[in-house]
N, C-alpha and C positions, 0 to 999 in steps of 0.2 A: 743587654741582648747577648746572647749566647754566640760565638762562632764558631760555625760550623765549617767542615773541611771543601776546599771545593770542588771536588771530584763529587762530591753530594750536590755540587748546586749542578754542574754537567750533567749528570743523571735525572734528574727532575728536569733539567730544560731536554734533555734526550727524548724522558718520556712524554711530554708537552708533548712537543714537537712529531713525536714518531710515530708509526703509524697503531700502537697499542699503548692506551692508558697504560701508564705501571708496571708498562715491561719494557726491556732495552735487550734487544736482540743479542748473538754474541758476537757480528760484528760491529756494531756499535761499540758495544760495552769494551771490546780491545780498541778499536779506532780510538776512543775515548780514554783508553790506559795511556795509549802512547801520544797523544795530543795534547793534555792535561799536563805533564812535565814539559812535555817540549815546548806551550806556551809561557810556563812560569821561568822557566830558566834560560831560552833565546828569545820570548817575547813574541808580540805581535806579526812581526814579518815573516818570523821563521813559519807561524802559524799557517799563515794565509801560503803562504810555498807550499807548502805539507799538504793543504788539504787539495791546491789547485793541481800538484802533483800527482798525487793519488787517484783524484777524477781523470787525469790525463790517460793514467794506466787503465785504469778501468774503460777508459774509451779504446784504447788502443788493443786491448786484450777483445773484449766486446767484437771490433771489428775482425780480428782476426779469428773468430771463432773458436778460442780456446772453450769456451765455454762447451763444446762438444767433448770435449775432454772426461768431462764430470760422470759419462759412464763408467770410467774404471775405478773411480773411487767408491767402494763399498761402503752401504747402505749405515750398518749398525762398524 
C-alpha cells in the first residue's frame, strides 16, 4: 500500500466532516497548515492547546463584537 502525506488524510477528514463535500474552506485549509506540523512535531497535547485556544479567542472576540469591524475591510 502506497503512503500517502498526511496533510492529505486532514483534508479528506476536513472535507468529511465540513460542511461541503470536497471543498475545505480557506479557513480550514490554514487552521489545517498550521495544526498539521504542530501536531507531528509537539504531538498531541500541544494539539489539543492550539485548538481549545483558538476557540477561546474566537469566543472572546465574538463576544466583544469585533465582528462589527468587518465593514471596513473591502469587499474584492
Amino acid at each position: 500500500m502506497r503512503r500517502t502525506d498526511r496533510r492529505t488524510g486532514v483534508a479528506v477528514v476536513i472535507s468529511i466532516v465540513g460542511g461541503r463535500p470536497a471543498m475545505i474552506s480557506a479557513v480550514t485549509g490554514a487552521f489545517a497548515l498550521v495544526v498539521a506540523p504542530l501536531a507531528r512535531e509537539r504531538g498531541l497535547g500541544y494539539l489539543v492547546a492550539t485548538v481549545i485556544l483558538g476557540g477561546v479567542f474566537q469566543i472572546v472576540l465574538g463576544s466583544l463584537g469585533v465582528a462589527r469591524l468587518m465593514r471596513f475591510v473591502p469587499r474584492s
